[in-house]
NUBASE-400355 format. One record per residue (C-alpha): x, y, z; residue in three letters. Coordinates in steps of 0.2 Angstrom, whole numbers, plus 5000, padded with zeros to 4 digits. Each point is the difference from the previous one (the first is absolute). Layout:
XYZALA/...
END
This chain:
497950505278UNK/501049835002UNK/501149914985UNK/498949865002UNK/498150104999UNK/500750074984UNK/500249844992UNK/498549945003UNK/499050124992UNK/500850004984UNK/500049795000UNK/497850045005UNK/500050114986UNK/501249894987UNK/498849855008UNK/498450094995UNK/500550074984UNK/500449824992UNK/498649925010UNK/498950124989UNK/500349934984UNK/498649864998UNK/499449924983UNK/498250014990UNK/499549914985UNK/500050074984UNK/499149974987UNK/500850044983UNK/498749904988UNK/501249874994UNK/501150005015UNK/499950035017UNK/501350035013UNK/500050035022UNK/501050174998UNK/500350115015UNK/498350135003UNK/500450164994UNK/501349984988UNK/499750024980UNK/500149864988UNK/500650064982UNK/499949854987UNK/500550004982UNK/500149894985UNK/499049834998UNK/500549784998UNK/502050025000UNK/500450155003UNK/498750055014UNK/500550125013UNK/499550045016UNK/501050125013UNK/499050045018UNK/500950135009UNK/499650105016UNK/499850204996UNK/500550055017UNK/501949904998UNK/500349964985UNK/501649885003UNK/498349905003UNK/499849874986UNK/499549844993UNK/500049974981UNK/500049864986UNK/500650054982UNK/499549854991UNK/501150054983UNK/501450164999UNK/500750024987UNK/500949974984UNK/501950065008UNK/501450004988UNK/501249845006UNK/501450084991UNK/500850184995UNK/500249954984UNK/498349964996UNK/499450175004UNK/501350094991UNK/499249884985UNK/498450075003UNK/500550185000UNK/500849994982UNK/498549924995UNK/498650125006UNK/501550144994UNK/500149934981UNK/498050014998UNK/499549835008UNK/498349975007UNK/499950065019UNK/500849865016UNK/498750065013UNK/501349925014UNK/501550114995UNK/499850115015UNK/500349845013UNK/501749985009UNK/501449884995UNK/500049865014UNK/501349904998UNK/500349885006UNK/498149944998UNK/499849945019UNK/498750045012UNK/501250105013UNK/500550104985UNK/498550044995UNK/499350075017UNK/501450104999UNK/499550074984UNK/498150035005UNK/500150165003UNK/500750054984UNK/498549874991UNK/498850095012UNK/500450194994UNK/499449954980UNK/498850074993UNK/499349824996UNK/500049965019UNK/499350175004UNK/498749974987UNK/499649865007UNK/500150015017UNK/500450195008UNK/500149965018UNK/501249874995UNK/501449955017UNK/501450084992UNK/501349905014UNK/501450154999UNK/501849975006UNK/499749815003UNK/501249925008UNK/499949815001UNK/500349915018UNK/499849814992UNK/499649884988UNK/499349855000UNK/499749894986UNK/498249924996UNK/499049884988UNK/499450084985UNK/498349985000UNK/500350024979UNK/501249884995UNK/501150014986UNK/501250135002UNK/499150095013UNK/500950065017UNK/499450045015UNK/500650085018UNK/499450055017UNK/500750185003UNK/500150115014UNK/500650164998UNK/500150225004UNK/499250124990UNK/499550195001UNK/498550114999UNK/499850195004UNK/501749975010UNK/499349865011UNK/500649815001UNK/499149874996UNK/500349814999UNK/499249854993UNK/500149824993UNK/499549984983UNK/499849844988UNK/500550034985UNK/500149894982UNK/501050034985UNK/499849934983UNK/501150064983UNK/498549964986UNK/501250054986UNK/501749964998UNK/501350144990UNK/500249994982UNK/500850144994UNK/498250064991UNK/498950115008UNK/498449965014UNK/500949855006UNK/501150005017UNK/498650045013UNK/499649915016UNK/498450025011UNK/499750005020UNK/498649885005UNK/498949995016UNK/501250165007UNK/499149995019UNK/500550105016UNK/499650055016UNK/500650175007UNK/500150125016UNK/501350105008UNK/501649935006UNK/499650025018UNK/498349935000UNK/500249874986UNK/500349855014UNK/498450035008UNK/498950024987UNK/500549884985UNK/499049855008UNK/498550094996UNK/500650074984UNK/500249814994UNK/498349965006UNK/499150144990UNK/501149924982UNK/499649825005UNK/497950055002UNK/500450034980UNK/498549924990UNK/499450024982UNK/498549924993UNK/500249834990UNK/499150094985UNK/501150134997UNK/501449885001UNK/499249894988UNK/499650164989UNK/501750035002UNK/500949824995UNK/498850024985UNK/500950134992UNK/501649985005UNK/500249805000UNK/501549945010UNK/501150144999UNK/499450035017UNK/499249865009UNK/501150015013UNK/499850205004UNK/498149984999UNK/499649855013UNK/498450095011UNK/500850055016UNK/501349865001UNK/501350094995UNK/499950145011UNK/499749895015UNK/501749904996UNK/501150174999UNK/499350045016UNK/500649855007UNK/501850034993UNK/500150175006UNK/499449965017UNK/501349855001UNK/501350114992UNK/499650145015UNK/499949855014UNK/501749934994UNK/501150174998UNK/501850025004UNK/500650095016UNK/501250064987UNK/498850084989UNK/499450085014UNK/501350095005UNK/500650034981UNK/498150074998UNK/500450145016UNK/501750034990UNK/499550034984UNK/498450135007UNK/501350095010UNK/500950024984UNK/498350044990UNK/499750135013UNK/501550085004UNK/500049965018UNK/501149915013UNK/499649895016UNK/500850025018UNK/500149865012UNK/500050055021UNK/500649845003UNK/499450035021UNK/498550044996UNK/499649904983UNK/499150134993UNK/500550044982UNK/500050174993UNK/499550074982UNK/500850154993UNK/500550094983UNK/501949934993UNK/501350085007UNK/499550055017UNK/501149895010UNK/501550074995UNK/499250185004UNK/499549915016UNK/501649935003UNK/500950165000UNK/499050075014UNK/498949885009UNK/499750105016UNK/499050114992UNK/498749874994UNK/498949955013UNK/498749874997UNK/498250025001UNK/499749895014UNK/501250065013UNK/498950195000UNK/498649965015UNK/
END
């Protein structure tokens, strides 16, 4: 069986195994949303803080998610050492004690720190199948508009994580707010993350798949009623997180660009940094071009002996 035969199989089956994934309306009552057929949607909260995370059973590295309010996070140390003192000299419970320090308060900081804000008890409580974005490395930055205002912050991110031992990559939109400032007393010093979105797959598979990832987020639409139900009893504080589907459709466009527009640079730093992640090295036949995968340290095992390797190809 030729080189050349064995190739094209795996790219039919690679073809046909993306190909699969095709998108059906779902109907969630006050939202709907074109996710792909036979994954399952988890949703949570409700107004500002409402949640949804649509992930495919079979590969799980498959995601797309919104978090429309995390937190509170400590934005200082300090403030959480206040805290403990506090609760420890019989002060009324801080239900946010058990949230990580990020500090500095910026939105590549606190992807970094998800995984820590994931494995709470709050976040489990709230949602249990929660991404919890293991080992992330980020690739790149880039900075955005905050659809908040203020002192709110905002960046595109790509980035590496982990699951069960397998790598993923993804882009994910990300703003941060700090809502009260340190004062030396306690229950002050927190930030929150707002309209935390991301689409996910593994590393290999990511480039071909995340157009349709971004068209199942954009198809996001929730009904005006709830919205207006919504801006009633929250007033302004929110207005522009609760905006019916525009806002979803606008950070799709952003992480579509910010795909579109990447850095050779990145890309190569990307295939660095999952070798690292993975433990693994790359060899280069430079007359054939074919590139070669293997676990760290084989090279120089190779280079000590090389006659007795021979490659799969030259056995007919």
């Amino acid at each position: 069986m030729s080189k050349r035969f064995l190739i094209g199989i795996l790219i039919c089956l690679y073809t046909s195994s993306l190909s699969s994934i095709t998108l059906k309306r779902y109907d969630g009552a006050f939202f709907s949303i074109n996710m792909p057929k036979g994954w399952k949607i988890y949703t949570a909260g409700q107004c500002s803080d409402f949640t949804f995370l649509i992930r495919d059973p079979s590969k799980p590295l498959r995601q797309i998610f919104y978090f429309g309010e995390i937190g509170p996070v400590y934005i200082c140390e300090e403030q959480k050492q206040i805290d403990y003192q506090y609760m420890n000299m019989g002060g009324y419970p801080i239900a946010w004690y058990e949230m990580p320090v990020v500090n500095p308060l910026t939105p590549s900081n606190f992807l970094k720190n998800f995984h820590l804000i994931a494995s709470t008890e709050i976040a489990k409580t709230f949602m249990r199948e929660c991404p919890k974005l293991k080992n992330l490395q980020i690739i790149s930055t880039v900075l955005q508009k905050s659809p908040i205002g203020g002192d709110g912050s905002t960046e595109l991110i790509r980035a590496l994580f982990t699951r069960d031992g397998k790598l993923g990559e993804g882009l994910f939109l990300v703003t941060v707010v700090p809502v009260l400032p340190y004062t030396g007393g306690p229950g002050a010093g927190i930030g929150y993350g707002f309209m935390f979105m991301g689409i996910t797959a593994s590393k290999d598979e990511f480039p071909n798949i995340e157009k349709i990832l971004i068209k199942s987020l954009e198809s996001f639409t929730i009904s005006e009623d709830y919205v207006a139900n919504c801006m009633r009893q929250q007033q302004a504080t929110y207005e522009g997180i609760l905006r019916a589907g525009k806002t979803l459709s606008e950070a799709s466009d952003i992480i579509l660009e910010g795909w579109q527009n990447r850095n050779r640079s990145d890309d190569i730093l990307s295939e660095k940094r999952s070798d690292a992640i993975l433990g693994r090295e790359r060899l280069y036949n430079p007359e054939t071009g074919d590139v070669y995968e293997f676990e760290n340290g084989f090279y120089d095992k190779y280079n000590i002996d090389r006659n007795k390797y021979v490659t799969l190809w030259t056995l007919k």
